[in-house]
C-alpha positions in Angstrom: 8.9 7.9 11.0 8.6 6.1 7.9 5.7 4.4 6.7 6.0 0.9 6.9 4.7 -2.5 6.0 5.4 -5.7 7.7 4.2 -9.3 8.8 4.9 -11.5 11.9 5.1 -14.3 9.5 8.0 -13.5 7.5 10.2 -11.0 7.4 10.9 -8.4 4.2 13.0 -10.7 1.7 12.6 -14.0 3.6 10.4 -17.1 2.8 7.1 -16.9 2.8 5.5 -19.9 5.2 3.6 -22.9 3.3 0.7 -21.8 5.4 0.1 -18.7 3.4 0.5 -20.9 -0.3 -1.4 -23.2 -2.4 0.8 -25.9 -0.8 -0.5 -25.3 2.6 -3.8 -23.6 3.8 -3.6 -20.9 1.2 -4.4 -18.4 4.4 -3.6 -14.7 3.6 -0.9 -13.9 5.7 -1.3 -11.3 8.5 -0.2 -7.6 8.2 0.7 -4.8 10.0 1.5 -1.2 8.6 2.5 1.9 10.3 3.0 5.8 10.1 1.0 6.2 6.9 0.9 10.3 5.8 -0.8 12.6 7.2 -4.4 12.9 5.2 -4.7 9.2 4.5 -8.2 8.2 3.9 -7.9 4.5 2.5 -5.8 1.9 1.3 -5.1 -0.2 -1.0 -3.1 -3.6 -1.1 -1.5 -5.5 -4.4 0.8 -8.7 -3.9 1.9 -9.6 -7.0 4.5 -12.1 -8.5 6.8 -10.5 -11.3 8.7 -13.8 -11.7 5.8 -15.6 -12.9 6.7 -17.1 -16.5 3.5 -15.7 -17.9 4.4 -12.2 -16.6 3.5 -10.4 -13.4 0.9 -12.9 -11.5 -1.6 -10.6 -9.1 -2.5 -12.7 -6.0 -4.1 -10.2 -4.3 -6.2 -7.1 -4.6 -8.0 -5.1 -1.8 -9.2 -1.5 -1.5 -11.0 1.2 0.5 -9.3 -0.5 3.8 -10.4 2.2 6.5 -7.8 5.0 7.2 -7.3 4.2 10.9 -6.3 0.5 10.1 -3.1 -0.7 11.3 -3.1 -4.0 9.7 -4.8 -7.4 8.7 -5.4 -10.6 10.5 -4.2 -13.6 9.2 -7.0 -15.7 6.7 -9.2 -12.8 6.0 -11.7 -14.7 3.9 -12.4 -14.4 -0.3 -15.5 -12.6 0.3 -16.0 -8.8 0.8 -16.7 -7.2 4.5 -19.4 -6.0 5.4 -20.7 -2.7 3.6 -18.0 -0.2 3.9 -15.3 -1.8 5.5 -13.6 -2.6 2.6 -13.5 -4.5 -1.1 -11.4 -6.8 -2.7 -10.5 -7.2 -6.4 -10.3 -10.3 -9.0 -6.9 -12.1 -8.4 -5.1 -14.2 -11.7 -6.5 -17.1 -10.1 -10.3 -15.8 -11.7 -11.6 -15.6 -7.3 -11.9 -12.4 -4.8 -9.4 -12.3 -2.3 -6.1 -14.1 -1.4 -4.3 -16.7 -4.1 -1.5 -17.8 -2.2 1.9 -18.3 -3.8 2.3 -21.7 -6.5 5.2 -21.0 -8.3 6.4 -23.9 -10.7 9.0 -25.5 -9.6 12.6 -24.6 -9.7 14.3 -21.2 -8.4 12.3 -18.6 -5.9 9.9 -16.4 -6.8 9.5 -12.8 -5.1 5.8 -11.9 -4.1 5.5 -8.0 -3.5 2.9 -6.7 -1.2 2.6 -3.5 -1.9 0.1 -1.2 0.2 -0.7 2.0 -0.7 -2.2 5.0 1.5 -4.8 7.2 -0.5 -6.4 10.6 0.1 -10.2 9.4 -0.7 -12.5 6.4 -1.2 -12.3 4.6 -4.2 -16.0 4.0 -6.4 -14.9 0.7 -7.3 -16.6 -2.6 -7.5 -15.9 -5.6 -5.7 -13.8 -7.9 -8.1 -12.0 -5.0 -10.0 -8.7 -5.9 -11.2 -5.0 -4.7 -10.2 -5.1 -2.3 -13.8 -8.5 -0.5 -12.7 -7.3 -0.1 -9.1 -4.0 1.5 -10.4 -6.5 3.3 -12.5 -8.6 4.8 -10.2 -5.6 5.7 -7.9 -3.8 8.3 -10.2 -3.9 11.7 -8.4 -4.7 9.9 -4.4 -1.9 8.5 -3.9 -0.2 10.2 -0.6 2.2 7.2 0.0 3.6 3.8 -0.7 5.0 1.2 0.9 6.0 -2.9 0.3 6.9 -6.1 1.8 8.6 -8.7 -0.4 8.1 -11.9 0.8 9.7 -15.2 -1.2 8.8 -18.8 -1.9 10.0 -21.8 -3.7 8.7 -25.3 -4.3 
């Protein structure tokens, strides 16, 4: 088995729904992984949007998401869990958590989700940003996997 990432709101290379973007309730959108390798301790999620005209647009940062998760609900709030469970990074937006897709308008833009399975906990602050995560990863990473999701206004 491969490991895998997916959502029951869109599939890989489809339209994201307004729900999950600035133009709708700007919920995070639910996720589900599987099969991550053997040894995984953590992991850690990116979305980002390389089609941005300012450059690559990070929407979403989240690490030390316990090895024996499976997934995400939909709407998990801008705010970190309680001790432990897991923290999320500073978005482009400037806030924790989600920043749902607002792409100017005119063609689509591509928004990966990209979640990574790690080999330890990460001694990270809440509100670090995509670079230090990427940072702090070199040398755990045991496996990657991604979701591309699009939108257009």
């Amino acid at each position: 088995m491969l490991f895998r990432l997916t959502s029951p709101s869109f599939g890989d290379g489809r339209m994201i729904p307004p729900t999950h973007t600035r133009d709708g309730s700007d919920l995070s959108p639910p996720l589900a992984w599987s099969d991550p390798p053997s040894g995984t301790a953590t992991f850690a999620l990116i979305c980002d949007d390389p089609d941005a005209p300012r450059g690559v647009w990070v929407h979403r940062v989240l690490f030390n998401l316990g090895g024996s998760l499976r997934g995400l609900e939909e709407g998990v709030p801008a705010y970190d869990k309680a001790a432990g469970e897991f923290k999320q990074g500073k978005n482009d937006f400037g806030t924790l958590g989600h920043g749902g897709p607002a792409p100017p308008r005119g063609k689509p833009h591509r928004y990966f989700f990209r979640l990574y399975a790690l080999d330890a906990l990460l001694n990270l602050p809440s509100g670090a940003t995509k670079e230090q995560l990427l940072a702090a990863m070199k040398g755990h990473v045991l496996g990657e996997t991604e979701l591309m999701g699009k939108y257009q206004r």
